[in-house]
C-alpha positions as CSV (number, residue, x, y, z in Angstrom):
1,X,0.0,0.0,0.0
2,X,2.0,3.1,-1.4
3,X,0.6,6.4,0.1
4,X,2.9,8.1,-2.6
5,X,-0.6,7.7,-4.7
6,X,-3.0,8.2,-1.5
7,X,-1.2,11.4,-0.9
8,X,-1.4,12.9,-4.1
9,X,-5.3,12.5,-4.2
10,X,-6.1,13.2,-0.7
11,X,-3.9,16.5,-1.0
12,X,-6.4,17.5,-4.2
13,X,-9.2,16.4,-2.3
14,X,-11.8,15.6,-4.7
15,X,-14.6,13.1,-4.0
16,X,-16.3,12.4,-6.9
17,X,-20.4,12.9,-7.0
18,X,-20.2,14.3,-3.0
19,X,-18.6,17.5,-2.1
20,X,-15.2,16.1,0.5
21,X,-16.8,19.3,2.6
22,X,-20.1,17.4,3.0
23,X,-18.1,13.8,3.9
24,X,-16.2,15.8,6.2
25,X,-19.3,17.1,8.1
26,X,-21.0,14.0,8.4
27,X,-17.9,12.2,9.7
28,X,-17.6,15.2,12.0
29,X,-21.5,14.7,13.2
30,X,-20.3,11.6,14.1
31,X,-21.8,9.2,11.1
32,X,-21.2,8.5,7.2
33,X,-24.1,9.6,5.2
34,X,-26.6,7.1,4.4
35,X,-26.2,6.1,0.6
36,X,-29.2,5.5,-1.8
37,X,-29.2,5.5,-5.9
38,X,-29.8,2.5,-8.0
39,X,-27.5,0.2,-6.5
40,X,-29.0,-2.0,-3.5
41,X,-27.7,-0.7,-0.2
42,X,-24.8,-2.9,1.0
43,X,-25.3,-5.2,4.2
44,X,-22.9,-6.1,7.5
45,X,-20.2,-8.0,6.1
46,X,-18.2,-10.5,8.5
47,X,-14.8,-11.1,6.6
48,X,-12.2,-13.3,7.0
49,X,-8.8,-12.0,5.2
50,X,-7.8,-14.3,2.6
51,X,-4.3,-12.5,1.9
52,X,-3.2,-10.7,4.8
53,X,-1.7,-12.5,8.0
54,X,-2.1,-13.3,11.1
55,X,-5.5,-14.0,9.9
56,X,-8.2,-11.6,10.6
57,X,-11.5,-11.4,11.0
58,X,-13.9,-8.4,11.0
59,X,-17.2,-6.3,10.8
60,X,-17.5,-4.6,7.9
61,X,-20.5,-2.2,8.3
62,X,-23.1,-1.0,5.2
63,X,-21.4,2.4,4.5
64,X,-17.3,1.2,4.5
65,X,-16.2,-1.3,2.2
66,X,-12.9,-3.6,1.8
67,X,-10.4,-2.4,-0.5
68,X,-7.2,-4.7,-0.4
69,X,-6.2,-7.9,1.2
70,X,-3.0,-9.0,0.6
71,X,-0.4,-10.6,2.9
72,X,1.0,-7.1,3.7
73,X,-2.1,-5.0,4.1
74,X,-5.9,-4.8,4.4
75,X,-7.4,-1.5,3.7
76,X,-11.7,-0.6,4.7
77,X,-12.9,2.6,3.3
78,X,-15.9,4.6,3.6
79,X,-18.0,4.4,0.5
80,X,-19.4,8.1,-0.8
81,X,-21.9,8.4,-4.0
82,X,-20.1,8.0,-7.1
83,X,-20.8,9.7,-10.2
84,X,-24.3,7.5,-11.2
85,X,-25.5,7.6,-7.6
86,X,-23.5,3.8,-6.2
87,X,-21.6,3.8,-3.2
88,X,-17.9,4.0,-4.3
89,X,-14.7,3.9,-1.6
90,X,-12.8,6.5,-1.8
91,X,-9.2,7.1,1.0
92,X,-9.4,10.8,0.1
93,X,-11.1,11.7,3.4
94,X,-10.7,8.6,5.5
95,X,-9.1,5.2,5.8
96,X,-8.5,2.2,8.0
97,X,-6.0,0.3,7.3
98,X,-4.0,-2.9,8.7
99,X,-0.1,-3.7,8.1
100,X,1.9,-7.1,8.2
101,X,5.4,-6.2,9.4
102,X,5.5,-2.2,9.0
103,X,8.3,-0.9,10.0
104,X,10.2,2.8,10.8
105,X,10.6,4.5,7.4
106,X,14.0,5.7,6.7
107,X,13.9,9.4,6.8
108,X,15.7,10.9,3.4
109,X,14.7,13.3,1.6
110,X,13.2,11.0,-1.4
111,X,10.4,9.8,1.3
112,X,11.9,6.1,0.1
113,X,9.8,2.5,1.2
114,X,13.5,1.8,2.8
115,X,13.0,0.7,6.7
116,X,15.4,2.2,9.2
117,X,17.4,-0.7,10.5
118,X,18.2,1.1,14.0
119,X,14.5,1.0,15.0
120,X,13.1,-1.7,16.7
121,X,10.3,-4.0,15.1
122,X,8.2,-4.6,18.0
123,X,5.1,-2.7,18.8
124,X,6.2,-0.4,22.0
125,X,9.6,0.5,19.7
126,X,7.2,1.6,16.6
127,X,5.2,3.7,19.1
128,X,8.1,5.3,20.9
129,X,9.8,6.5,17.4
130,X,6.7,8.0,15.6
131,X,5.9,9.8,19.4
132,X,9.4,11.4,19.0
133,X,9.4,11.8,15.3
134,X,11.2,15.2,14.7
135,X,8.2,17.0,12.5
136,X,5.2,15.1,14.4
137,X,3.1,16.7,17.2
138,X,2.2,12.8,18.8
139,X,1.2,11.8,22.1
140,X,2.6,9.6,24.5
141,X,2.2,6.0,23.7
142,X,-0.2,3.8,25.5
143,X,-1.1,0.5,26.4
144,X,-3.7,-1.3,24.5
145,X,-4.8,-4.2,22.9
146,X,-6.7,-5.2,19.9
147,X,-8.4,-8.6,19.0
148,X,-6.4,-10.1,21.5
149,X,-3.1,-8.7,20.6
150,X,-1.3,-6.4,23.4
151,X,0.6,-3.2,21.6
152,X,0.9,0.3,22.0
153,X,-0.9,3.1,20.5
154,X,-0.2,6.9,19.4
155,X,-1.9,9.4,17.8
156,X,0.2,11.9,15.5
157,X,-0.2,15.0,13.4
158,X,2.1,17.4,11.6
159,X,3.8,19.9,13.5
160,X,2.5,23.3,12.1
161,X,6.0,24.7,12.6
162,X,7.4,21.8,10.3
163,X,7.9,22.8,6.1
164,X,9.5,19.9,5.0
165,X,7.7,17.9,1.7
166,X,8.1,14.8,0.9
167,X,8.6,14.8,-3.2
168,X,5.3,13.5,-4.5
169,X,3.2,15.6,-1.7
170,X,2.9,18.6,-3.8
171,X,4.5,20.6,-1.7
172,X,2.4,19.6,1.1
173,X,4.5,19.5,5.2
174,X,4.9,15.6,5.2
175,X,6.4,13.2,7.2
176,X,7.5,9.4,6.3
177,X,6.6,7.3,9.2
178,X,6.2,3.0,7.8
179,X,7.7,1.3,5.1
180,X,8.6,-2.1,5.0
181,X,11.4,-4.6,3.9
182,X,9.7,-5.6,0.6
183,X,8.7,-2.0,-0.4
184,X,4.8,-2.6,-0.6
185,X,4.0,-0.4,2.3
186,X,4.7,3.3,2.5
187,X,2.5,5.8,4.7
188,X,3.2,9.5,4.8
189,X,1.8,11.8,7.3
190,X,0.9,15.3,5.6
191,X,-1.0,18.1,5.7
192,X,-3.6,18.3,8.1
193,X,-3.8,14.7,8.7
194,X,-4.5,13.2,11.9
195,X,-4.1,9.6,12.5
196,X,-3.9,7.1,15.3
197,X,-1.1,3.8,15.2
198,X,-2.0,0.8,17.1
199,X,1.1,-1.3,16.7
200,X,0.3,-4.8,18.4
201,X,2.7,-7.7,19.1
202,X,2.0,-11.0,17.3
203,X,3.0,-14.3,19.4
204,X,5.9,-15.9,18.0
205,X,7.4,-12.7,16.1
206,X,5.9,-9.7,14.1
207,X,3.4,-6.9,14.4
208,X,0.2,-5.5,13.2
209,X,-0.5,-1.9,12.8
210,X,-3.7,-0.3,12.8
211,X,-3.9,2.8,11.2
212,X,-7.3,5.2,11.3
213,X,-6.3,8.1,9.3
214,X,-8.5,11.8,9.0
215,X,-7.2,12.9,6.0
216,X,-8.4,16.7,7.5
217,X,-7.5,16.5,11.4
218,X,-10.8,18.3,12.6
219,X,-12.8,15.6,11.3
220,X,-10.4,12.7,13.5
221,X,-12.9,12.8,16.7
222,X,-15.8,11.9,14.9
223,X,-13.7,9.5,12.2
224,X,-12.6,7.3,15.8
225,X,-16.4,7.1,16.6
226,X,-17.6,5.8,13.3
227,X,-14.2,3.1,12.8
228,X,-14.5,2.2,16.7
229,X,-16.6,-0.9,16.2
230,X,-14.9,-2.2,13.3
231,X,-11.6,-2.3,15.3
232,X,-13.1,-3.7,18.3
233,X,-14.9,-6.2,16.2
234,X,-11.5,-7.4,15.0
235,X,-10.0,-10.8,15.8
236,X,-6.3,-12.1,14.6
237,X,-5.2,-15.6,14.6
238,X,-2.1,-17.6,13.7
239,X,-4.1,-19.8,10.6
């Protein structure tokens, strides 16, 4: 999952058939906006990753949808009207996504997927770096645990004093905090974004992260409302 791409879009900020304004209010009201049109309103889904490991199982609710499963990363977005009144998914207001094995992103000035080999791979080490990240206005990590896994969790934004730009941000104050060894994960921080990292310890070696990222930070409050069943509905196994 490359947020080189996500970033570029959700700095643009163009939802197709719904203003992002009008998302961002609803989120903010503490709901998604119940979707009509001539596609059938979609159901509860209970899914069970095929891809991504540990194996996980979750709640999908009607107005989010599953994006990506693959053995590095599972992705749920909130679906908005598309352009002949369906529900599409769309990351350029909101996402939740899960990652296999993320990892401290080297800090250069290219924003590379390269991990930085002098931070730690467990979950209280992930939480630690991104909490003192030079660039990042984060909190102190916490305690937590997540379908069953124990871990450590931080929320983070961009310092408003920080001007650095990763190269595909558009000029945008960025920050790279995950990559991982096989390049397939990259997530930059930018702009206004708020997110929170759950980084949880697998047995036997590993982590999952949980990311719930507000593309524009005033909208995060009512962003964890809405994505606070689906991560408690979540369950990780070893098959």
């Amino acid at each position: 999952m490359d947020r080189r791409l996500l970033g570029i879009a959700a700095v643009v900020l163009v939802v197709a058939g719904m203003g992002a304004g009008l998302l961002f209010g609803a989120i903010a009201a503490g709901g998604l906006p119940s979707l009509g049109g001539p596609t059938p309103a979609p159901t509860v889904v209970v899914y069970t990753s095929k891809g991504f490991q540990p194996t996980t199982t979750v709640t999908i609710p009607p107005n989010w949808a599953l994006t990506a499963d693959t053995a590095d990363a599972m992705e749920i977005l909130p679906l908005v009207e598309g352009p002949n009144g369906s529900p599409v998914p769309s990351a350029d207001v909101a996402s939740l996504s899960l990652f296999h094995d993320a990892r401290a992103a080297l800090q250069d000035p290219a924003c590379t997927t390269t991990p930085e080999p002098a931070v730690g791979a467990d979950a209280k080490s992930l939480a630690s770096w991104v909490a003192a990240r030079p660039g990042l206005t984060a909190t102190e990590p916490k305690a937590v645990t997540v379908g069953g896994l124990p871990g450590w969790e931080v929320e983070a934004t961009i310092d408003p004093t920080w001007t650095t730009s990763c190269p595909f941000a558009n000029g945008a104050p960025s920050v790279s905090i995950l990559a991982n060894d096989s390049g397939s994960i990259r997530w930059v921080v930018f702009g206004t974004e708020r997110l929170r990292l759950d980084f949880l310890d697998v047995p036997g070696g590993g982590t999952v992260t949980v990311n719930t990222s507000a593309t524009e930070g005033s909208v995060f409050p009512g962003l964890a409302n809405e994505v606070a069943p689906i991560i408690a509905s979540m369950r990780f196994s070893a098959g």
